[in-house]
RODO-661320 format. One record per residue: x, y, z negated of N, C-alpha, C in turn; residue in three letters; residue number from 1. Coordinates in nm, 4 decimals. Atoms other than C-alpha are relative to their C-alpha. Last residue first. Layout:
N
[rec [X; Y; Z]; [X; Y; Z]; [X; Y; Z]; "ALA"; NUM]
...
***
This chain:
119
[rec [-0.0665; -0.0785; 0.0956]; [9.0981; 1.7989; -20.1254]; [-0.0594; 0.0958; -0.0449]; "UNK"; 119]
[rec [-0.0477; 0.0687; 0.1042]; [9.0047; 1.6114; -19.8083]; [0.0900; 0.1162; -0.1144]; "UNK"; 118]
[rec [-0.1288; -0.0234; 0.0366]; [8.7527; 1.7844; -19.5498]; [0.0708; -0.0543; -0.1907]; "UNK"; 117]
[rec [-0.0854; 0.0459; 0.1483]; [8.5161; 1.6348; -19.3410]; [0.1106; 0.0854; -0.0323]; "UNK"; 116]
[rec [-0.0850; 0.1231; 0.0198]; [8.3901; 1.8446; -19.0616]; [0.0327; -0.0095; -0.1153]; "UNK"; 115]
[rec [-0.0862; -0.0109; 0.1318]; [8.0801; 2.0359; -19.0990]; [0.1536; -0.1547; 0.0174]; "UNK"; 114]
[rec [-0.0944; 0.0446; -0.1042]; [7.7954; 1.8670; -18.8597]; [0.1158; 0.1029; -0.0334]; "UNK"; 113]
[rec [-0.0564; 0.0409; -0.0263]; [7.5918; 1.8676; -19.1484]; [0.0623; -0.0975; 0.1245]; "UNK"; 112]
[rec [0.1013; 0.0968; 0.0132]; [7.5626; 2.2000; -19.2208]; [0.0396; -0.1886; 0.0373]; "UNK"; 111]
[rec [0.0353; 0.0133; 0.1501]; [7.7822; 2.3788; -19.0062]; [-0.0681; -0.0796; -0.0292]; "UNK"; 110]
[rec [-0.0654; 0.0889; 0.1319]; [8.0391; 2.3130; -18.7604]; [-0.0822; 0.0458; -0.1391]; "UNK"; 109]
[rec [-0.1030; -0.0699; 0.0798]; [7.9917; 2.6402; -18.5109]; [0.0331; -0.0952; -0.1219]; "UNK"; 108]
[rec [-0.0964; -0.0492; -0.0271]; [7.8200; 2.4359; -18.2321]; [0.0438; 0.0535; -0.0660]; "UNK"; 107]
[rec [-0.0823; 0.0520; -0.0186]; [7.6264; 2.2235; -18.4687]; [0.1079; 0.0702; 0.1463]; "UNK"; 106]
[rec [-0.0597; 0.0795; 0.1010]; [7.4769; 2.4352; -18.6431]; [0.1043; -0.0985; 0.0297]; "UNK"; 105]
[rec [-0.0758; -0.0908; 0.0735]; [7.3967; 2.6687; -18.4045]; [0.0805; -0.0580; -0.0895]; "UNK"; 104]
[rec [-0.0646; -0.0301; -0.1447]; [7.1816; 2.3921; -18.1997]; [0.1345; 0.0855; -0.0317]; "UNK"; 103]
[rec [-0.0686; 0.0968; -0.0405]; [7.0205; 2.2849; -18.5198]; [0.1264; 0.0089; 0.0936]; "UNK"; 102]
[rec [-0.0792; 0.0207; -0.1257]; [6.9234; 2.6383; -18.6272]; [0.0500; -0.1317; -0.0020]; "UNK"; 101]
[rec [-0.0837; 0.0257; -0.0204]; [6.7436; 2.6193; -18.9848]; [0.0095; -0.0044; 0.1608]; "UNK"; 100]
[rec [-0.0568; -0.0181; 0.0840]; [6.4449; 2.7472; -19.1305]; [0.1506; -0.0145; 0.0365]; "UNK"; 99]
[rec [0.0004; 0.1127; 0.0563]; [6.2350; 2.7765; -18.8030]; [0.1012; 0.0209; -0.1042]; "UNK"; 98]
[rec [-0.1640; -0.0162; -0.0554]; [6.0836; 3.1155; -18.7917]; [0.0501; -0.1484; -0.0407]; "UNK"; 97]
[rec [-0.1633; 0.0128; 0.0890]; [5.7150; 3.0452; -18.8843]; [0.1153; -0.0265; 0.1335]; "UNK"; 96]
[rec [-0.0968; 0.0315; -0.0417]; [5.3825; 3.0748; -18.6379]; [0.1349; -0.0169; -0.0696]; "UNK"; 95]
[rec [-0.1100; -0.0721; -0.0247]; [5.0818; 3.1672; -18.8217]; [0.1366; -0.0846; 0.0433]; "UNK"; 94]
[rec [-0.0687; -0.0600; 0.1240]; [4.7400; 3.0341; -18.7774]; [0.1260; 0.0641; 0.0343]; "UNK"; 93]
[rec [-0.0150; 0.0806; 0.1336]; [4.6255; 2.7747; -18.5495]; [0.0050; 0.0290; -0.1288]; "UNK"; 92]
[rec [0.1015; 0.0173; -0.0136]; [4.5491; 3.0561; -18.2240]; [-0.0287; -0.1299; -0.1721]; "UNK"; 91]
[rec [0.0649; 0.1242; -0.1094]; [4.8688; 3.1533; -18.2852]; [-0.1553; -0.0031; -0.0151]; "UNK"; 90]
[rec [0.1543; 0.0519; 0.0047]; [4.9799; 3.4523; -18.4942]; [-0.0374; -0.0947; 0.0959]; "UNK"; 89]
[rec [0.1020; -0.0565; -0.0470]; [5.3987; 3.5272; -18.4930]; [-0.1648; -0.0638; -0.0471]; "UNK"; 88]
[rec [-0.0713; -0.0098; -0.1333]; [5.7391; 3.4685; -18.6001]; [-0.1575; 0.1214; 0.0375]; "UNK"; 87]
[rec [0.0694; -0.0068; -0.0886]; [5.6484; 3.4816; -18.9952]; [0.0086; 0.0592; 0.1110]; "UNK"; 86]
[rec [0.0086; 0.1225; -0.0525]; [5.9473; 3.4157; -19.2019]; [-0.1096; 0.0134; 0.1394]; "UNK"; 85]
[rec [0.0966; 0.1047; 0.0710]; [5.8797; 3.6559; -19.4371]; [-0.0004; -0.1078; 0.0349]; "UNK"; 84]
[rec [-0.0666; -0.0282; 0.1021]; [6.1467; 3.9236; -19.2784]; [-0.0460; -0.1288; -0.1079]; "UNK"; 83]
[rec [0.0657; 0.1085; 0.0492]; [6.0516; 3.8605; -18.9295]; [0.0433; -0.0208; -0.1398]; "UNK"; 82]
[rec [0.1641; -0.0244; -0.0391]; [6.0971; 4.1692; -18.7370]; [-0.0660; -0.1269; -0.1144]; "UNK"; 81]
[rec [0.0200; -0.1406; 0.1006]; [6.4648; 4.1979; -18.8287]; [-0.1205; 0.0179; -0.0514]; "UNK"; 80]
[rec [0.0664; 0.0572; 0.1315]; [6.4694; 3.7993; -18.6936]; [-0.0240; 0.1262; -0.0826]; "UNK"; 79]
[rec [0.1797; 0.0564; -0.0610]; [6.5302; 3.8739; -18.3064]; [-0.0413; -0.0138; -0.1561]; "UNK"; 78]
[rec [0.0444; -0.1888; -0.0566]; [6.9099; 4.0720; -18.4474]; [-0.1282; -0.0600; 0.0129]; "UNK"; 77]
[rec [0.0056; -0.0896; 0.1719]; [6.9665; 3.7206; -18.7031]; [-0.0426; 0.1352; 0.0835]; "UNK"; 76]
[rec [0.1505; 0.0347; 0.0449]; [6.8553; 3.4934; -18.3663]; [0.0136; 0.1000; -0.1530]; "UNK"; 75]
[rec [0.1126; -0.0510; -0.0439]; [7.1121; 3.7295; -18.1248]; [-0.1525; -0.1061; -0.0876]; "UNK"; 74]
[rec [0.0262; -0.1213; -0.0047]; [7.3734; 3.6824; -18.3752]; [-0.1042; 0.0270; 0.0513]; "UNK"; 73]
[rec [0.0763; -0.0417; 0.1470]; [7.3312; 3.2892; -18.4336]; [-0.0301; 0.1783; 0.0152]; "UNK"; 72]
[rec [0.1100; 0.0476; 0.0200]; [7.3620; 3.2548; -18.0681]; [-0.0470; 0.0472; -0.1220]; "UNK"; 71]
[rec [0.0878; -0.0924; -0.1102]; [7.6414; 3.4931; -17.9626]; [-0.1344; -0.0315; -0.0681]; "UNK"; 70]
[rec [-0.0231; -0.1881; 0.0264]; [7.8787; 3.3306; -18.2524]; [-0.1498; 0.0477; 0.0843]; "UNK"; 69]
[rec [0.0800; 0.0411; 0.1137]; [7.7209; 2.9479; -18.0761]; [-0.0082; 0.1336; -0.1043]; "UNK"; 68]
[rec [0.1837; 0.0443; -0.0697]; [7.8276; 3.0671; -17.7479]; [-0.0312; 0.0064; -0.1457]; "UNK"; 67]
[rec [0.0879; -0.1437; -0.1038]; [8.1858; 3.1966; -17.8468]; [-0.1776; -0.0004; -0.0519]; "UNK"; 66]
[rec [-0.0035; -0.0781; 0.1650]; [8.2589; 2.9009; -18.1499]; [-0.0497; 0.1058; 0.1042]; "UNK"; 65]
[rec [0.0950; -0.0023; 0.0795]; [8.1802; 2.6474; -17.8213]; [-0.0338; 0.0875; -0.1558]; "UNK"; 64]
[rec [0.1399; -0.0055; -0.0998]; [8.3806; 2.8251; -17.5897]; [-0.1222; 0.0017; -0.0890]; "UNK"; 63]
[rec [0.0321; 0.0810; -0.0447]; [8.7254; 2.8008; -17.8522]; [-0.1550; 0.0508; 0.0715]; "UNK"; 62]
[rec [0.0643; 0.1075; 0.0259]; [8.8485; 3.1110; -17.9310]; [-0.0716; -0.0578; 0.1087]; "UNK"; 61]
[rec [0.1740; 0.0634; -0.0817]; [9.1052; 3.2452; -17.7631]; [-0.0214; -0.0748; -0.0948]; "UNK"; 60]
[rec [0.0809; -0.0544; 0.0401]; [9.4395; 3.4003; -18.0015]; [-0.1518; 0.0312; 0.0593]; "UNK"; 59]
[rec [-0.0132; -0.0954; -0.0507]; [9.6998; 3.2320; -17.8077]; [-0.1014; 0.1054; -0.0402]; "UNK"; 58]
[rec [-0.0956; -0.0539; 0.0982]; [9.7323; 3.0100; -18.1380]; [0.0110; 0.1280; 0.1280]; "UNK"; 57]
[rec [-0.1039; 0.0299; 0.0091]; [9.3545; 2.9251; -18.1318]; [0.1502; 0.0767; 0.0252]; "UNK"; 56]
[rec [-0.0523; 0.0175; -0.1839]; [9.1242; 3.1134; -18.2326]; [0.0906; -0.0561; -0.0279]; "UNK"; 55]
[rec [-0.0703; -0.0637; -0.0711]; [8.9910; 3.0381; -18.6013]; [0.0433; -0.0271; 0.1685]; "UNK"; 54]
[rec [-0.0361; -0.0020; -0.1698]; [8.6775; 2.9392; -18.7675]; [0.1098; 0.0879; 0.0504]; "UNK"; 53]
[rec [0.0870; 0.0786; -0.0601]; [8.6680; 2.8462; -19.1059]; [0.0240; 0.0073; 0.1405]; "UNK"; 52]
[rec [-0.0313; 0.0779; -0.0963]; [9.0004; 3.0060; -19.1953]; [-0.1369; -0.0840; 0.0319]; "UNK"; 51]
[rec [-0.0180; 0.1429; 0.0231]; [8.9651; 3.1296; -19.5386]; [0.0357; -0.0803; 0.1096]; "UNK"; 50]
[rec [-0.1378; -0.0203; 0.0137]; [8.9969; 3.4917; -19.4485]; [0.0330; -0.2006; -0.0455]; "UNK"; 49]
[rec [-0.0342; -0.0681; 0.1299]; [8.6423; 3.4591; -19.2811]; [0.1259; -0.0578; -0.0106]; "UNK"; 48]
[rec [-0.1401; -0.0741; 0.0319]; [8.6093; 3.4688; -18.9284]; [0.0304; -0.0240; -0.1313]; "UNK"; 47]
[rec [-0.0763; 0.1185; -0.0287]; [8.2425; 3.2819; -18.9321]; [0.1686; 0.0016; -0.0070]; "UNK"; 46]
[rec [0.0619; 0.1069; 0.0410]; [8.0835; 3.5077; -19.1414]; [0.1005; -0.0890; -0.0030]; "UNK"; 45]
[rec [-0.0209; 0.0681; 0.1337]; [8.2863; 3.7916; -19.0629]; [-0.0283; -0.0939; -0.1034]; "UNK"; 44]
[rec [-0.1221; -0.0342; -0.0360]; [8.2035; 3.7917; -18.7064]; [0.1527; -0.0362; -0.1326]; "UNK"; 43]
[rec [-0.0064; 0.1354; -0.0244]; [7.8004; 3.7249; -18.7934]; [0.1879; -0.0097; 0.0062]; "UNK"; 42]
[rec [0.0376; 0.1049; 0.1009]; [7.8123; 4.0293; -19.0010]; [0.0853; -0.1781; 0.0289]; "UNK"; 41]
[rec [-0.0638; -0.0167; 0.0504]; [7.9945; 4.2238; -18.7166]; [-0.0343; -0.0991; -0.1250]; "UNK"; 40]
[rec [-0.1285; 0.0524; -0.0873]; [7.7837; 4.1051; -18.4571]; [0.0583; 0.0426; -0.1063]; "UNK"; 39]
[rec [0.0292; 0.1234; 0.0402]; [7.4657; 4.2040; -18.7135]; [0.1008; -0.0667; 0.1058]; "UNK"; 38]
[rec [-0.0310; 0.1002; 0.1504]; [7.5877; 4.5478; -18.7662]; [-0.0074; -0.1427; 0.0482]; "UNK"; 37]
[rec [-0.1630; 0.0420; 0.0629]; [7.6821; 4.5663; -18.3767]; [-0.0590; -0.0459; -0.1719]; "UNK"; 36]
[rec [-0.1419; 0.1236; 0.0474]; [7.3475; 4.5336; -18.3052]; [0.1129; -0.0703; 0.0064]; "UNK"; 35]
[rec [0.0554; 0.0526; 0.1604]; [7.1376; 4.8400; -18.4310]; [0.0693; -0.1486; 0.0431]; "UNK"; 34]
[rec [-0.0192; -0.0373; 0.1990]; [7.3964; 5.0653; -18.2562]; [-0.0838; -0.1159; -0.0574]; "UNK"; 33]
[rec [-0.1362; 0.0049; 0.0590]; [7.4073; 4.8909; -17.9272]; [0.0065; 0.0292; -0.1671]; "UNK"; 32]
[rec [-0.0087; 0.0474; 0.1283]; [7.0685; 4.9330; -17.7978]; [0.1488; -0.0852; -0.1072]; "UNK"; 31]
[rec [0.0585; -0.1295; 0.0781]; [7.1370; 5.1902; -17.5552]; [-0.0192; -0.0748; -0.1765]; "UNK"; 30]
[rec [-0.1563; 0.0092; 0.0982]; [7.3201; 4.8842; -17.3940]; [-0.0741; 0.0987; -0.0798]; "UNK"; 29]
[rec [-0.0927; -0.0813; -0.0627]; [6.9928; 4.7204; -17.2774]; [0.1379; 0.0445; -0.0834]; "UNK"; 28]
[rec [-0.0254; -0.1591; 0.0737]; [6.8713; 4.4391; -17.4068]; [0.0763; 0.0883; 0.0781]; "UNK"; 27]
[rec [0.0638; -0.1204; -0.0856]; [6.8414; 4.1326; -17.2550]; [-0.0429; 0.0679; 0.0033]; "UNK"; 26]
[rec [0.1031; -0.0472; 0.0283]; [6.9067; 3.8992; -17.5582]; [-0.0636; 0.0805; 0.1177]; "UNK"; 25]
[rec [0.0499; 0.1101; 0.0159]; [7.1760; 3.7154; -17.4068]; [-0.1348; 0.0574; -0.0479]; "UNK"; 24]
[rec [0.0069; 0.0949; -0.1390]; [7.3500; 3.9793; -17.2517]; [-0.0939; -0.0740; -0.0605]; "UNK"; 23]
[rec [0.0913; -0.0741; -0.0609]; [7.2974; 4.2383; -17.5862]; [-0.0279; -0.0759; 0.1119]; "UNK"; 22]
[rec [0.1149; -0.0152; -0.0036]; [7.4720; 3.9746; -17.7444]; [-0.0994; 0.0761; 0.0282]; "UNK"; 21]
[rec [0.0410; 0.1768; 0.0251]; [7.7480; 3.9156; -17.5391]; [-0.1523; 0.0156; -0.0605]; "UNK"; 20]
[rec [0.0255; 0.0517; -0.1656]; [7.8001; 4.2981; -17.5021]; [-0.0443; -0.1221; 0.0440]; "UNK"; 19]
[rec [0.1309; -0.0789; -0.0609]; [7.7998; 4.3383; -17.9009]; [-0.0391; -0.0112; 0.1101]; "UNK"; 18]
[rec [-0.0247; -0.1609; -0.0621]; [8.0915; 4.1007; -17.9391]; [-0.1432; 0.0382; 0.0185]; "UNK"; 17]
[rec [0.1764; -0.0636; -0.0752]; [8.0709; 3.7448; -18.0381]; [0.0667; 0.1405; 0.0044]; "UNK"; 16]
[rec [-0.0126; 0.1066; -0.1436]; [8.4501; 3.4837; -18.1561]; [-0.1398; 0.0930; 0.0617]; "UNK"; 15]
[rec [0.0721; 0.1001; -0.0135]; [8.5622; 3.7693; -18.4130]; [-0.0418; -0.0578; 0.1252]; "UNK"; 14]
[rec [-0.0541; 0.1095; 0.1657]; [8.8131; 4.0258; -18.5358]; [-0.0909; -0.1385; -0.0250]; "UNK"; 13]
[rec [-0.1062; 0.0520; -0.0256]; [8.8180; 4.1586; -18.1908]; [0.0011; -0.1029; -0.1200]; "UNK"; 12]
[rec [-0.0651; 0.0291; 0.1454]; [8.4699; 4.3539; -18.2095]; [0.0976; -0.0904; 0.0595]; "UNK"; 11]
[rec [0.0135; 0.1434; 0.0202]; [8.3875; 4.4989; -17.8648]; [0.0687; -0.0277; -0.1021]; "UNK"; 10]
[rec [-0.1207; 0.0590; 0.0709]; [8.3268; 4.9013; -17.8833]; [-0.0387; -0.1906; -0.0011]; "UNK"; 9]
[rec [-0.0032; -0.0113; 0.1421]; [8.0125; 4.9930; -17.6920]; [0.1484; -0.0796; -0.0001]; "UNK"; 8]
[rec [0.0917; 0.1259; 0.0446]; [8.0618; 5.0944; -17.3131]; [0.0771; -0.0468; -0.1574]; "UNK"; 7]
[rec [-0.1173; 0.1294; 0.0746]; [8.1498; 5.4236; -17.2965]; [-0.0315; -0.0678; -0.0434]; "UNK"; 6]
[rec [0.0210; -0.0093; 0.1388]; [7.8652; 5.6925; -17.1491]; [0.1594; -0.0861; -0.0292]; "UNK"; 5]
[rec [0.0506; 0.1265; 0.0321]; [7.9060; 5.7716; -16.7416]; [0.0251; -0.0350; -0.1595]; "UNK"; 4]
[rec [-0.1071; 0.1151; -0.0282]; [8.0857; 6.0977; -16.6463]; [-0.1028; -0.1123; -0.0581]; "UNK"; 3]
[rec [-0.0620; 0.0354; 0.1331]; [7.8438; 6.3680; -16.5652]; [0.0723; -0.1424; 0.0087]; "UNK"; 2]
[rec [0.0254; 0.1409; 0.0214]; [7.8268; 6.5182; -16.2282]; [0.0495; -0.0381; -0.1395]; "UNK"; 1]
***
């Protein structure tokens, strides 16, 4: 009997993990390798040494930095395919990627829903 594989490494240094977005996308795990890069991207995006997004002091992030992490990752892994912008062909013409995430935007504070800051 063989032993069962090892489920992919979960990144720590950020609020998404590979397992999250393979869940949300409904992917299997096999597909692991092509997205961790883009969990790791997104990870250091929002992580960065500046402090945009941090856990708090027991080192949980907040729900909404989770979800919204998960989100942007699984639309930058769905977007490999779409390099030009173009989603798909409709019966109208061509379908476009929308330029901006609303929903993303404002669960991780960007754009402007961005809190004020003085100085």
């Amino acid at each position: 009997m063989t032993e069962p594989a090892p489920p992919p490494p979960v990144e720590e240094d950020g609020p998404t993990s590979t397992p999250r977005v393979l869940g949300m996308l409904g992917l299997p795990d096999a597909s692991a390798d092509q997205v961790a890069p883009v969990v790791a991207a997104v990870n250091a995006l929002v992580a960065a040494p500046a402090g945009w997004l941090t856990p708090d002091a027991a080192g949980v992030w907040a729900p909404h930095h989770v979800h919204g992490a998960t989100m942007l990752a699984a639309r930058l892994f769905r977007r490999r395919h779409s390099p030009a912008g173009v989603e798909t062909f409709g019966a109208e013409g061509a379908v476009y990627v929308q330029r901006n995430d609303p929903d993303v935007a404002m669960l991780l504070g960007l754009g402007a829903y961005a809190r004020p800051v003085v100085g």
